[in-house]
mmCIF file of the N, C-alpha and C atoms, coordinates in Angstrom:
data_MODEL
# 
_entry.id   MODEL 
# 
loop_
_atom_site.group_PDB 
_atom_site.id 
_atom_site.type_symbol 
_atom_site.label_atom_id 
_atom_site.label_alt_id 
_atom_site.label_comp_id 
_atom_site.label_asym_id 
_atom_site.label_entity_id 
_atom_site.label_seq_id 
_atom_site.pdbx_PDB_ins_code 
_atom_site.Cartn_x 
_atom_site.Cartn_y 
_atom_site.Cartn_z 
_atom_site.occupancy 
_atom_site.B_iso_or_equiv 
_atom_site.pdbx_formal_charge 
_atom_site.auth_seq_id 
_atom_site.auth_comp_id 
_atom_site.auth_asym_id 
_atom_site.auth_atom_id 
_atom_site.pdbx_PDB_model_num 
ATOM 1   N N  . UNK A 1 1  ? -7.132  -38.935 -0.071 1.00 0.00 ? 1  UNK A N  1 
ATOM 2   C CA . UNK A 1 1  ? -5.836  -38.417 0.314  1.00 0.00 ? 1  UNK A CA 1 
ATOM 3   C C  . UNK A 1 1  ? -6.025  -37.432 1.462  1.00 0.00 ? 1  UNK A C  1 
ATOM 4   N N  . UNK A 1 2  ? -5.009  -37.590 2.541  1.00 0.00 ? 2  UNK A N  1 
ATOM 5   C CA . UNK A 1 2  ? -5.115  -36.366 3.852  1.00 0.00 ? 2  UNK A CA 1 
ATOM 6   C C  . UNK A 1 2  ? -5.014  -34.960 3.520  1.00 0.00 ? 2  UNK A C  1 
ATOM 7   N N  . UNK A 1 3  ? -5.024  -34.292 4.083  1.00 0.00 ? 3  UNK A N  1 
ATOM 8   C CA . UNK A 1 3  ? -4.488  -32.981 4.398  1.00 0.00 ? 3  UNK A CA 1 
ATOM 9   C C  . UNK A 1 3  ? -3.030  -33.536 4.461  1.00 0.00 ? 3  UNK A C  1 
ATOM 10  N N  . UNK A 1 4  ? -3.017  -33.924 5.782  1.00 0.00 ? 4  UNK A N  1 
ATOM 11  C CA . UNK A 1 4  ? -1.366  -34.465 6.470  1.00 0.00 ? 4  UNK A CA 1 
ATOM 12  C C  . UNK A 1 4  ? -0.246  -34.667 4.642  1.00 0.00 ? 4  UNK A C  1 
ATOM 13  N N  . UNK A 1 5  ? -0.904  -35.456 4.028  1.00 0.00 ? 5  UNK A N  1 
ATOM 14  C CA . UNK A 1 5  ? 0.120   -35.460 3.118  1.00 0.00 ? 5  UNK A CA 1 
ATOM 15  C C  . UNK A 1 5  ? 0.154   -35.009 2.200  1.00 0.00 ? 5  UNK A C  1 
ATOM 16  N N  . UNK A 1 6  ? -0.406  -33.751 1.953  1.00 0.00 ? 6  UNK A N  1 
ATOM 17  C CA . UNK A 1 6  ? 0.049   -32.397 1.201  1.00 0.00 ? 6  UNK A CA 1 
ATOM 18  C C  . UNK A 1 6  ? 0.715   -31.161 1.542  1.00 0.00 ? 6  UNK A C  1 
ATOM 19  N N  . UNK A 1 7  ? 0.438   -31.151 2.854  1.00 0.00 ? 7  UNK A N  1 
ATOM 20  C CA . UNK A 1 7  ? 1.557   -29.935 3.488  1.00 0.00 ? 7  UNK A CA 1 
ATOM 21  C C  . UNK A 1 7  ? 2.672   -30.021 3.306  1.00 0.00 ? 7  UNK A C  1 
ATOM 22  N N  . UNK A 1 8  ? 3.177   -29.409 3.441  1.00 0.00 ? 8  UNK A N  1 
ATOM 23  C CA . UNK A 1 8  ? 5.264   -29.240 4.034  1.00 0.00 ? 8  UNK A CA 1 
ATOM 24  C C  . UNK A 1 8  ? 5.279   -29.754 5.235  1.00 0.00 ? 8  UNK A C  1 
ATOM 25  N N  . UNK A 1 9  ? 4.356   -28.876 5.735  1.00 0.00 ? 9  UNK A N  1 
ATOM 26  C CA . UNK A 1 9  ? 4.563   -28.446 7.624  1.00 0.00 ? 9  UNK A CA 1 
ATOM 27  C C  . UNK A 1 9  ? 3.916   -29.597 8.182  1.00 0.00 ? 9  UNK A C  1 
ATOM 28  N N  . UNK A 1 10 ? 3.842   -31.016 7.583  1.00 0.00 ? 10 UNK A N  1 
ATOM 29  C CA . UNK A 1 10 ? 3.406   -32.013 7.884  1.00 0.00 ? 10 UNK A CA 1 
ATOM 30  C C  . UNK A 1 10 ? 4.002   -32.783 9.367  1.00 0.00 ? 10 UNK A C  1 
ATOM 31  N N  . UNK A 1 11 ? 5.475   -32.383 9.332  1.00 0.00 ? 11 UNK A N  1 
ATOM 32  C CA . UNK A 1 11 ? 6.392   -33.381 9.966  1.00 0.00 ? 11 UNK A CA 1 
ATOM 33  C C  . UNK A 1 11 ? 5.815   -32.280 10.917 1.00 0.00 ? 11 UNK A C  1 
ATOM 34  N N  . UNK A 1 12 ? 5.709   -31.344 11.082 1.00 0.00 ? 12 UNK A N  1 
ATOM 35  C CA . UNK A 1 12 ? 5.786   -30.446 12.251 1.00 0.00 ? 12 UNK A CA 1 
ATOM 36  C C  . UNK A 1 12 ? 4.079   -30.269 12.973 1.00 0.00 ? 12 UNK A C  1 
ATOM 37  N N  . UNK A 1 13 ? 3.519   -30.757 12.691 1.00 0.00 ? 13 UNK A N  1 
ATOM 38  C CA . UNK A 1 13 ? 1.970   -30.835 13.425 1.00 0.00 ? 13 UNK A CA 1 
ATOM 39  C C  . UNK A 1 13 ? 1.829   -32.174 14.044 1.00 0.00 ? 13 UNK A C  1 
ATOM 40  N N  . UNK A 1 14 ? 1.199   -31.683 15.260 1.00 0.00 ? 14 UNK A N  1 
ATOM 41  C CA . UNK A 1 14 ? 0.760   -32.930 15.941 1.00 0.00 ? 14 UNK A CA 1 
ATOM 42  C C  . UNK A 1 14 ? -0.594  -33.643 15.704 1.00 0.00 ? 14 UNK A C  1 
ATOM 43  N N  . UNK A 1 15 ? -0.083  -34.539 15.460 1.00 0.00 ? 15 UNK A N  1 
ATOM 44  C CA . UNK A 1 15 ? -1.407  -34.986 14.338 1.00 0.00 ? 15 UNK A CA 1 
ATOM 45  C C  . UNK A 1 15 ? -2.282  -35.578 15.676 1.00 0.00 ? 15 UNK A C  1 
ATOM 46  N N  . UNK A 1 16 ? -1.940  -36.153 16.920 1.00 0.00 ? 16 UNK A N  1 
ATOM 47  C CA . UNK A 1 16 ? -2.956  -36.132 17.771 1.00 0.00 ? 16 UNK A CA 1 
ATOM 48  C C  . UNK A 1 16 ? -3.461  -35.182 18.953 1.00 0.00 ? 16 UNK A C  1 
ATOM 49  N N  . UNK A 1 17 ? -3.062  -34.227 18.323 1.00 0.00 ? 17 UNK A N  1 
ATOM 50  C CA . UNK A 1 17 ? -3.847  -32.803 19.162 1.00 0.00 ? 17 UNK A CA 1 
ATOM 51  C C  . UNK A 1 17 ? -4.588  -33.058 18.191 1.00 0.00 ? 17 UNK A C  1 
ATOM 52  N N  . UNK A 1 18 ? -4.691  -32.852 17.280 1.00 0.00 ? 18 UNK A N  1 
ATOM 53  C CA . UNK A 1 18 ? -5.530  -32.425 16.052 1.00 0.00 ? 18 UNK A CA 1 
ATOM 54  C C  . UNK A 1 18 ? -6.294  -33.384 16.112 1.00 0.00 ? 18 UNK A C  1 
ATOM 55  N N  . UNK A 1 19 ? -6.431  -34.662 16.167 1.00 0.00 ? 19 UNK A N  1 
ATOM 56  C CA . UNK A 1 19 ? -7.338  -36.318 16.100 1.00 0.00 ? 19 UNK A CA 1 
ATOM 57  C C  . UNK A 1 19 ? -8.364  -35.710 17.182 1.00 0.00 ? 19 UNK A C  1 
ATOM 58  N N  . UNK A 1 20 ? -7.673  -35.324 18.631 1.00 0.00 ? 20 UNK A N  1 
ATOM 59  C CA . UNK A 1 20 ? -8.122  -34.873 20.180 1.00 0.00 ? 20 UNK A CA 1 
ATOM 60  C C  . UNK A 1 20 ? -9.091  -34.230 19.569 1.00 0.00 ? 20 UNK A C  1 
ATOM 61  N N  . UNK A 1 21 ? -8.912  -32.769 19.255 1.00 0.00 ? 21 UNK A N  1 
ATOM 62  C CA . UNK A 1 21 ? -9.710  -31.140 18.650 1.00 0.00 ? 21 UNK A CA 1 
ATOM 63  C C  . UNK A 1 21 ? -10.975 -31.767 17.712 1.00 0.00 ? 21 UNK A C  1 
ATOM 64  N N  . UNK A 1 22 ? -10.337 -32.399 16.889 1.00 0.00 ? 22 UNK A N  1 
ATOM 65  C CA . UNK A 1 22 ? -11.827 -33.024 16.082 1.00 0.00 ? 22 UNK A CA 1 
ATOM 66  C C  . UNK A 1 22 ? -12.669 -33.565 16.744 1.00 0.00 ? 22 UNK A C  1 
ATOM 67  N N  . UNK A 1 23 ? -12.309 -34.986 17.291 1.00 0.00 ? 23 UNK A N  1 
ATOM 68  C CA . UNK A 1 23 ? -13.213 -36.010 18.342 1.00 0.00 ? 23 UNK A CA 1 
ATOM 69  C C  . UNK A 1 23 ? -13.988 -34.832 19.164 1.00 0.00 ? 23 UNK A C  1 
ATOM 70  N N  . UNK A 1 24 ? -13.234 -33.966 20.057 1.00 0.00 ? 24 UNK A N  1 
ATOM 71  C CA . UNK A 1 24 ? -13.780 -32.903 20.656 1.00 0.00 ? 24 UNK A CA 1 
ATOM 72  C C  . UNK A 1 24 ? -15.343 -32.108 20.225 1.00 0.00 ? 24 UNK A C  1 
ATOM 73  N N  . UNK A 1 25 ? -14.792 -31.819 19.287 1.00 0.00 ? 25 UNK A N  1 
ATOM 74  C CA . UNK A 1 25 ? -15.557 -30.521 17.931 1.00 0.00 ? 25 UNK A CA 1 
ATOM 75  C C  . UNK A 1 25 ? -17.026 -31.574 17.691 1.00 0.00 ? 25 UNK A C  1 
ATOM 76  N N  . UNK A 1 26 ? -16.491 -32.958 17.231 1.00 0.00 ? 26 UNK A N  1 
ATOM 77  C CA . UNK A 1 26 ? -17.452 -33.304 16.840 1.00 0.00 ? 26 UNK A CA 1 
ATOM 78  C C  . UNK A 1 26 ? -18.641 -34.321 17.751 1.00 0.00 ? 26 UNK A C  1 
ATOM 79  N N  . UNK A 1 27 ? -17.971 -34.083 19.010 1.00 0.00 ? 27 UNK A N  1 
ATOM 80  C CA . UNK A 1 27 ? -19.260 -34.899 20.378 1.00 0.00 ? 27 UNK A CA 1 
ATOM 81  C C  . UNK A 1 27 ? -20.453 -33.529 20.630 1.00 0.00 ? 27 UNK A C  1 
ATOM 82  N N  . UNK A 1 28 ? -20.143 -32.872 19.923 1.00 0.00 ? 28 UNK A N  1 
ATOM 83  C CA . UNK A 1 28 ? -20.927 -31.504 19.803 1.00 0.00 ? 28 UNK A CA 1 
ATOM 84  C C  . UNK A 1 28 ? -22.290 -31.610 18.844 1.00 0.00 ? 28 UNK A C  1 
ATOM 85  N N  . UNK A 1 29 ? -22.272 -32.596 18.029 1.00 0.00 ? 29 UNK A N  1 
ATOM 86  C CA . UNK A 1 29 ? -23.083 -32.784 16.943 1.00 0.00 ? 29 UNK A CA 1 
ATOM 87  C C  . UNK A 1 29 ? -22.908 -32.103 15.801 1.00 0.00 ? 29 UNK A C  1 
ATOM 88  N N  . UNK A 1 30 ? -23.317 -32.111 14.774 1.00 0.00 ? 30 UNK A N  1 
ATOM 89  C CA . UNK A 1 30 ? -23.334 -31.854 13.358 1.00 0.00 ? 30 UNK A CA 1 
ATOM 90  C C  . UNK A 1 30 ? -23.923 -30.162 13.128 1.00 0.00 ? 30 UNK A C  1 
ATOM 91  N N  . UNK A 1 31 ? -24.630 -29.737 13.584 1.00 0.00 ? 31 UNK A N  1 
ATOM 92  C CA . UNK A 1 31 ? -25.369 -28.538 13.725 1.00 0.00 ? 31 UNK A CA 1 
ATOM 93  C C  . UNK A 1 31 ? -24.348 -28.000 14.547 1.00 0.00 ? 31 UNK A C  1 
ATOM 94  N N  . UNK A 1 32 ? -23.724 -27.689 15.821 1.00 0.00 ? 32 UNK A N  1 
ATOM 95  C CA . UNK A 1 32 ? -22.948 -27.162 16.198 1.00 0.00 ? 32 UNK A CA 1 
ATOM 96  C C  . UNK A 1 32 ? -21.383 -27.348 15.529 1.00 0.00 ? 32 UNK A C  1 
ATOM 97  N N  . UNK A 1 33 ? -21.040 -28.565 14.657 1.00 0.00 ? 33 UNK A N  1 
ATOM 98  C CA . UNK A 1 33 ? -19.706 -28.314 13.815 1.00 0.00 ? 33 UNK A CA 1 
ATOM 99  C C  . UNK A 1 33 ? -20.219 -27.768 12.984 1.00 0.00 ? 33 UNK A C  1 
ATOM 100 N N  . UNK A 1 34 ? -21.401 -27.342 12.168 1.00 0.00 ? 34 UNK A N  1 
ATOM 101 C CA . UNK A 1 34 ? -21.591 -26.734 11.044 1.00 0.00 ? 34 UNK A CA 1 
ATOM 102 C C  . UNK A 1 34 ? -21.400 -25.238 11.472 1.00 0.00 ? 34 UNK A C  1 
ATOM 103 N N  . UNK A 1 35 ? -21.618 -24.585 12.549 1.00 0.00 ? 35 UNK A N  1 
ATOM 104 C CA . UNK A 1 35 ? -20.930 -23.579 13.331 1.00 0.00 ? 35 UNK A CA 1 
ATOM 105 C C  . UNK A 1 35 ? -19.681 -23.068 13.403 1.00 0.00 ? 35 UNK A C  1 
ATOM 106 N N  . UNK A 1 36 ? -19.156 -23.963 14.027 1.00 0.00 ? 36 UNK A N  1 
ATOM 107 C CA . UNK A 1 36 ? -17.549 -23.765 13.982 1.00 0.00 ? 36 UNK A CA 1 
ATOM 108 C C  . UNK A 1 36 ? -16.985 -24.104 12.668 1.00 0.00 ? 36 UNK A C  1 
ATOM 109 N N  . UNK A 1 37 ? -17.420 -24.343 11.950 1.00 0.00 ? 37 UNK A N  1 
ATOM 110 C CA . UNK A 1 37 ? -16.361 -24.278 10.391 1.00 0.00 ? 37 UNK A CA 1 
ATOM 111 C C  . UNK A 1 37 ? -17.118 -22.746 10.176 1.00 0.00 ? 37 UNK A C  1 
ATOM 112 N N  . UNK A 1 38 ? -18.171 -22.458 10.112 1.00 0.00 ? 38 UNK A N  1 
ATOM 113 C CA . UNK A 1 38 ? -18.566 -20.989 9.837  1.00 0.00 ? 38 UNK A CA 1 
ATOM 114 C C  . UNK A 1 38 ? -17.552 -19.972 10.818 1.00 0.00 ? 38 UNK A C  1 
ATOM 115 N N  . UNK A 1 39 ? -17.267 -20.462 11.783 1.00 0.00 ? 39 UNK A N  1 
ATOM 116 C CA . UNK A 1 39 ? -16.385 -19.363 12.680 1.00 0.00 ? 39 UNK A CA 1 
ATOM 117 C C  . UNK A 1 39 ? -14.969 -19.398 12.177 1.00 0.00 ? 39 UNK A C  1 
ATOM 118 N N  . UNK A 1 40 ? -14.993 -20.903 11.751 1.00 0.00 ? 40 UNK A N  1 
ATOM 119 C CA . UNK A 1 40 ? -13.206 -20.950 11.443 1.00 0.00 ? 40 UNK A CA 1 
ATOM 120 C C  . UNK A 1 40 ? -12.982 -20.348 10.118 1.00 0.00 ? 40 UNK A C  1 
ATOM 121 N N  . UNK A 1 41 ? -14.153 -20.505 9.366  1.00 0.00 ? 41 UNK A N  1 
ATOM 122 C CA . UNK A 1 41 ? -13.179 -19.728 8.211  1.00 0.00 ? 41 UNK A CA 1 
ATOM 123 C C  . UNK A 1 41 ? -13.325 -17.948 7.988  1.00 0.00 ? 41 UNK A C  1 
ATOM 124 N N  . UNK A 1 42 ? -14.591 -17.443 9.146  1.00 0.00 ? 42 UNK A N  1 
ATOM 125 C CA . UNK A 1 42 ? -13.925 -16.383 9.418  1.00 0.00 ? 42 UNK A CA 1 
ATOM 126 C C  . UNK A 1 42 ? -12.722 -15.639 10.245 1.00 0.00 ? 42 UNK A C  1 
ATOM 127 N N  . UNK A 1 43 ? -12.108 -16.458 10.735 1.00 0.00 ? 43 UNK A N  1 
ATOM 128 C CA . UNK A 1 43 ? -10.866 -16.739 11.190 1.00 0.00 ? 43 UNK A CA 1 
ATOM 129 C C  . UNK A 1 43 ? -10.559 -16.666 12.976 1.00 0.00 ? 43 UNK A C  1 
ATOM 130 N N  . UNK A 1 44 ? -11.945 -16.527 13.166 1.00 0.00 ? 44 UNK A N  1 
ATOM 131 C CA . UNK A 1 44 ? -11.673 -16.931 14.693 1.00 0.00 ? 44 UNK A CA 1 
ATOM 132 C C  . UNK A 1 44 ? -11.463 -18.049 15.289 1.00 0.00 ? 44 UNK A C  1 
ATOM 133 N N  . UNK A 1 45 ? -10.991 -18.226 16.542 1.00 0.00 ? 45 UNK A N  1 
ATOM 134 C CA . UNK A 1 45 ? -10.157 -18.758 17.332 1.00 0.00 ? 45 UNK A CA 1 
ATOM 135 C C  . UNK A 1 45 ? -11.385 -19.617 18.391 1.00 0.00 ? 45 UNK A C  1 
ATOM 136 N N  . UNK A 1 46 ? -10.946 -20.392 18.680 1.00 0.00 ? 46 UNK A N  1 
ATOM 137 C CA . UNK A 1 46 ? -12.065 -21.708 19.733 1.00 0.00 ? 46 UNK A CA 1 
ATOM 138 C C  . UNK A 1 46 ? -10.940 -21.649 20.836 1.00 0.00 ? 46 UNK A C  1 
ATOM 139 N N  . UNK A 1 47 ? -11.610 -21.970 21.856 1.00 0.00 ? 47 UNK A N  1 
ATOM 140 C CA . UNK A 1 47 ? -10.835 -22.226 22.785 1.00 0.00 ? 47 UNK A CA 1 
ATOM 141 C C  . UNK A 1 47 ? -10.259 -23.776 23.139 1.00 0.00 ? 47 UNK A C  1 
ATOM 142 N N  . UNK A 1 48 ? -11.114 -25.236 22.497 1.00 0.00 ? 48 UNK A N  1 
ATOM 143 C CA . UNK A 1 48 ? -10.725 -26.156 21.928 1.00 0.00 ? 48 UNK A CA 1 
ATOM 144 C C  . UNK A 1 48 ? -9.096  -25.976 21.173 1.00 0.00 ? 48 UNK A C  1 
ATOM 145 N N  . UNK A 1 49 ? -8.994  -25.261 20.173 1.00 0.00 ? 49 UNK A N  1 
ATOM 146 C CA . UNK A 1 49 ? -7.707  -24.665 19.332 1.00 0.00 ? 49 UNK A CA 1 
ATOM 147 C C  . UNK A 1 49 ? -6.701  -24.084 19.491 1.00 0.00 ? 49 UNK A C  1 
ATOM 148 N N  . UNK A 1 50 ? -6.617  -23.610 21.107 1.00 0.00 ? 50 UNK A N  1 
ATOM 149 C CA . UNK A 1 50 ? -5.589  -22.801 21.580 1.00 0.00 ? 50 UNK A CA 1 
ATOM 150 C C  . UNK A 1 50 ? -4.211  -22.957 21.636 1.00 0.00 ? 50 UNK A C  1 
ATOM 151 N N  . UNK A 1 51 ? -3.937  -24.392 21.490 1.00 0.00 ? 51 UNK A N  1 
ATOM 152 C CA . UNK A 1 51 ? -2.571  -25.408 21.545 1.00 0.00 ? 51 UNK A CA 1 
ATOM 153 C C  . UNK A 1 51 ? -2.252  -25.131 19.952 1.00 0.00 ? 51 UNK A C  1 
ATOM 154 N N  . UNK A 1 52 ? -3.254  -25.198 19.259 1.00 0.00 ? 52 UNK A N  1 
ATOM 155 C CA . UNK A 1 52 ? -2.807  -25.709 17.590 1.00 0.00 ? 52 UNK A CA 1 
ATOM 156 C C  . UNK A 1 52 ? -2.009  -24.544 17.259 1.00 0.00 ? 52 UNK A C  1 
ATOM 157 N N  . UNK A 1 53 ? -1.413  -24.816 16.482 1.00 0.00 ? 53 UNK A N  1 
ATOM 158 C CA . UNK A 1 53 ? -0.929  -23.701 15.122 1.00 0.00 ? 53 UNK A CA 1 
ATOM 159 C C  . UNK A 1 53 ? -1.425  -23.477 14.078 1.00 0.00 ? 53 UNK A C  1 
ATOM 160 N N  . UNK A 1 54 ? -1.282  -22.230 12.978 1.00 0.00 ? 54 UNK A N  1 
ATOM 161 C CA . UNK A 1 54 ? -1.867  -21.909 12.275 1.00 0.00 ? 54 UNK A CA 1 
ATOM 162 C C  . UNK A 1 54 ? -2.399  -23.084 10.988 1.00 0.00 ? 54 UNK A C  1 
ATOM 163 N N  . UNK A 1 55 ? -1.151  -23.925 10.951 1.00 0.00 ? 55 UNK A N  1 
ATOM 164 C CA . UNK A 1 55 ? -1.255  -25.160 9.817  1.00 0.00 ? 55 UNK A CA 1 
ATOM 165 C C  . UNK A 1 55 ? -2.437  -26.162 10.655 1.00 0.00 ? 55 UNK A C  1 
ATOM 166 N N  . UNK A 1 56 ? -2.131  -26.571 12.048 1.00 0.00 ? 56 UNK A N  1 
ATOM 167 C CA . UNK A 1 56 ? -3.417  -27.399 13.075 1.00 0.00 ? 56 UNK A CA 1 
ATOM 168 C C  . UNK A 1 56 ? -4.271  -27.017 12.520 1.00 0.00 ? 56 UNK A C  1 
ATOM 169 N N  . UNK A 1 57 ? -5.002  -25.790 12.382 1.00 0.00 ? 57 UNK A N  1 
ATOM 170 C CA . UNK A 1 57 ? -6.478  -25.336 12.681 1.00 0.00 ? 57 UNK A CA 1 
ATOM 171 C C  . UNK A 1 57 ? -6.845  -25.739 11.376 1.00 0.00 ? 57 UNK A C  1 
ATOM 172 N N  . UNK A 1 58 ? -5.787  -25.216 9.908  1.00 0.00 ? 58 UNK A N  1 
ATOM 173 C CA . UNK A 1 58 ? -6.753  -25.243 9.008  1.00 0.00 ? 58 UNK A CA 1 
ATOM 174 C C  . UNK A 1 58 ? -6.617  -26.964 8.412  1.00 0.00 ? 58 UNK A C  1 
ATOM 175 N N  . UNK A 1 59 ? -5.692  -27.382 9.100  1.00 0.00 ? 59 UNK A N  1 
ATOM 176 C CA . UNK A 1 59 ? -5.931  -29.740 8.652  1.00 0.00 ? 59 UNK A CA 1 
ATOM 177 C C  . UNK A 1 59 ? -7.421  -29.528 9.651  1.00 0.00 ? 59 UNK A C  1 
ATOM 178 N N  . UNK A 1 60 ? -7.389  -28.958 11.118 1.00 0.00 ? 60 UNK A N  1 
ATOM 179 C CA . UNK A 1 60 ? -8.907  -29.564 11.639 1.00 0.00 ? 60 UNK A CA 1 
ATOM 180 C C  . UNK A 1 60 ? -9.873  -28.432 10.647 1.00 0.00 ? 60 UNK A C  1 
ATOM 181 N N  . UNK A 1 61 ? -10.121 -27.443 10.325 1.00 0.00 ? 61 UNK A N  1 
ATOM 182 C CA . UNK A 1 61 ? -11.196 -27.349 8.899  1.00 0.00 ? 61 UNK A CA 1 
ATOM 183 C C  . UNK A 1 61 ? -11.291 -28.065 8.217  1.00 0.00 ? 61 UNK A C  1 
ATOM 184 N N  . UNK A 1 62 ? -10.281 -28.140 7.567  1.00 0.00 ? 62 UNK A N  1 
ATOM 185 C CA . UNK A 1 62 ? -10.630 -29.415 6.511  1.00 0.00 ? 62 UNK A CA 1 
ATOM 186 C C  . UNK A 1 62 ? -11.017 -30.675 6.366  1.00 0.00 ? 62 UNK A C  1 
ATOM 187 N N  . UNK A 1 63 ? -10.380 -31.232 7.731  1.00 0.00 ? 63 UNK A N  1 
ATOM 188 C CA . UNK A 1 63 ? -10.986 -32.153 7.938  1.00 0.00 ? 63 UNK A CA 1 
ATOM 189 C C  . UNK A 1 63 ? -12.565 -32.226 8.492  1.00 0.00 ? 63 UNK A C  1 
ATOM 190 N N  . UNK A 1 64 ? -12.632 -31.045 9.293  1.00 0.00 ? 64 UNK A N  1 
ATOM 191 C CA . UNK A 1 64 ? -14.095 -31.312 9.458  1.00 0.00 ? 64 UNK A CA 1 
ATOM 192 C C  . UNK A 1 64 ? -15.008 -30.688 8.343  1.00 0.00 ? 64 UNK A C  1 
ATOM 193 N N  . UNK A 1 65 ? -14.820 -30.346 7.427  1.00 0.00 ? 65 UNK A N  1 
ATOM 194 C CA . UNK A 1 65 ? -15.478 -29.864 6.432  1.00 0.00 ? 65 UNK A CA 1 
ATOM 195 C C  . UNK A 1 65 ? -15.999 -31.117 5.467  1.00 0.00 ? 65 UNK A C  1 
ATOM 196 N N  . UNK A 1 66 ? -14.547 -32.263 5.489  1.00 0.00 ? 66 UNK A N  1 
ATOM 197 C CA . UNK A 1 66 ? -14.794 -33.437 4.769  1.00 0.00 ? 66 UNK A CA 1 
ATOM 198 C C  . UNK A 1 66 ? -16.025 -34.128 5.860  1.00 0.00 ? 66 UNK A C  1 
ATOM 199 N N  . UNK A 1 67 ? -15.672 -34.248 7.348  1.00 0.00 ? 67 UNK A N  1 
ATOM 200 C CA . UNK A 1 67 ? -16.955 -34.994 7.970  1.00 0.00 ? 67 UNK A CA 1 
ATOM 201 C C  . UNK A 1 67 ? -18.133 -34.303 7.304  1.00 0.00 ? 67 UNK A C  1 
ATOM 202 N N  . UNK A 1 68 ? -18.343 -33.143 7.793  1.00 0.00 ? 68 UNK A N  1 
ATOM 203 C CA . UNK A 1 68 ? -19.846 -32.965 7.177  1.00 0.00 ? 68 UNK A CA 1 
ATOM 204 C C  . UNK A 1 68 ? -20.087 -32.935 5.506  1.00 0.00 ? 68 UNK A C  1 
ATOM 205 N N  . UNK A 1 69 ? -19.693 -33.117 5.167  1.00 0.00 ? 69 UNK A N  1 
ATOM 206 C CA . UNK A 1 69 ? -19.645 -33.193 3.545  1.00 0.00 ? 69 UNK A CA 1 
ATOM 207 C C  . UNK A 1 69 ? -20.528 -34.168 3.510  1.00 0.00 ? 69 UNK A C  1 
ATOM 208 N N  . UNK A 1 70 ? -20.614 -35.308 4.157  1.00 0.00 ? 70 UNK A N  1 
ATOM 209 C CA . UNK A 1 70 ? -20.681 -36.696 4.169  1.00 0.00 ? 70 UNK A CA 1 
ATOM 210 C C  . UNK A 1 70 ? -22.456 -37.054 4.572  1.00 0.00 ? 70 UNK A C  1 
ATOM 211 N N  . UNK A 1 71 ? -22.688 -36.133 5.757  1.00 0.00 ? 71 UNK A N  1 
ATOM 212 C CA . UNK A 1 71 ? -24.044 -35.559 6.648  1.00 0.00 ? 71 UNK A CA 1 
ATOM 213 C C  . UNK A 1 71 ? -24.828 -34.718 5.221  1.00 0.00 ? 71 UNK A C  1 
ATOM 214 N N  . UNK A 1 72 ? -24.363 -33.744 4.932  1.00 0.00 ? 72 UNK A N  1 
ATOM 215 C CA . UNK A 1 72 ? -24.660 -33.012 4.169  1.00 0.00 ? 72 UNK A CA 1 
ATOM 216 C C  . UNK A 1 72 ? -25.578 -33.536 2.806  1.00 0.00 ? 72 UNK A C  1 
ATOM 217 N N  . UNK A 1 73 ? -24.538 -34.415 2.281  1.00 0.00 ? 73 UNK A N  1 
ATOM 218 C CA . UNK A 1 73 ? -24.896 -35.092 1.339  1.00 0.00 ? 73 UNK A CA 1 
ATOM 219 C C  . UNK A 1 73 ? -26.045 -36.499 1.467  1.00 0.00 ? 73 UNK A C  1 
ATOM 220 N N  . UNK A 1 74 ? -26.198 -36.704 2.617  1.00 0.00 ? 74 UNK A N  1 
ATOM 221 C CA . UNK A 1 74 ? -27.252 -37.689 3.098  1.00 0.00 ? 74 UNK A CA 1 
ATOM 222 C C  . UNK A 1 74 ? -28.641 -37.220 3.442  1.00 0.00 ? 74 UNK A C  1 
ATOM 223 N N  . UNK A 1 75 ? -28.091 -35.510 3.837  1.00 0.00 ? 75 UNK A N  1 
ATOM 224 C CA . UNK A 1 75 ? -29.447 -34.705 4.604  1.00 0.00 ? 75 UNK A CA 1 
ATOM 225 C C  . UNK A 1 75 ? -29.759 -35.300 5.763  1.00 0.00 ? 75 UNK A C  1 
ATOM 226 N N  . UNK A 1 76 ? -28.727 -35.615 6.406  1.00 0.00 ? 76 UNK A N  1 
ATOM 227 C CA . UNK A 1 76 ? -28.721 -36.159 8.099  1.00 0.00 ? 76 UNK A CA 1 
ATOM 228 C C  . UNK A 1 76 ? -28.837 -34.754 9.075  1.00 0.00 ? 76 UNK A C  1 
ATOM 229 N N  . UNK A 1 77 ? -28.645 -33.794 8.555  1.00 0.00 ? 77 UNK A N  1 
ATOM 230 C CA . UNK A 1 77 ? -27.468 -32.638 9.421  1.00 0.00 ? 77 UNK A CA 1 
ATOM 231 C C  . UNK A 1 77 ? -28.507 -31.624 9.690  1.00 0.00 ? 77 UNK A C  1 
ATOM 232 N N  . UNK A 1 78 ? -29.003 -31.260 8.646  1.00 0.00 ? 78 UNK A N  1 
ATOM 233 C CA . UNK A 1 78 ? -29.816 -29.819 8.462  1.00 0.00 ? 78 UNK A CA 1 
ATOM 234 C C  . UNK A 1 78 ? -31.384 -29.952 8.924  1.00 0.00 ? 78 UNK A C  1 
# 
């Protein structure tokens, strides 16, 4: 199940800024997204993220939290 279809604020995010920001985040490799989820959930700001809104940023955490979940669990990443 998405993010997208548990919010409210669903109808109101652009779900392809957000598709963009990930693809982005993640031509970076796995070691540098394992970074930026460490930055995002101390609540700073990327310059990638500057368009999003507060609901954007945390569907792209989550979602990239689910990509590496995936690395993580294979021991591809670390």
């Amino acid at each position: 199940m998405s993010l997208y279809s548990l919010d409210s604020n669903a109808l109101n995010m652009d779900k392809s800024r957000i598709a963009h920001c990930i693809e982005v985040l993640c031509q970076r490799g796995c070691k540098e997204v394992s970074l930026v989820i460490l930055a995002l959930e101390r609540g700073e700001t990327m310059a990638e993220m500057q368009e999003l809104n507060e609901v954007e940023r945390q569907v792209v955490l989550h979602e990239l939290k689910s990509i590496m979940a995936v690395y993580r669990e294979g021991g591809t990443c670390w």
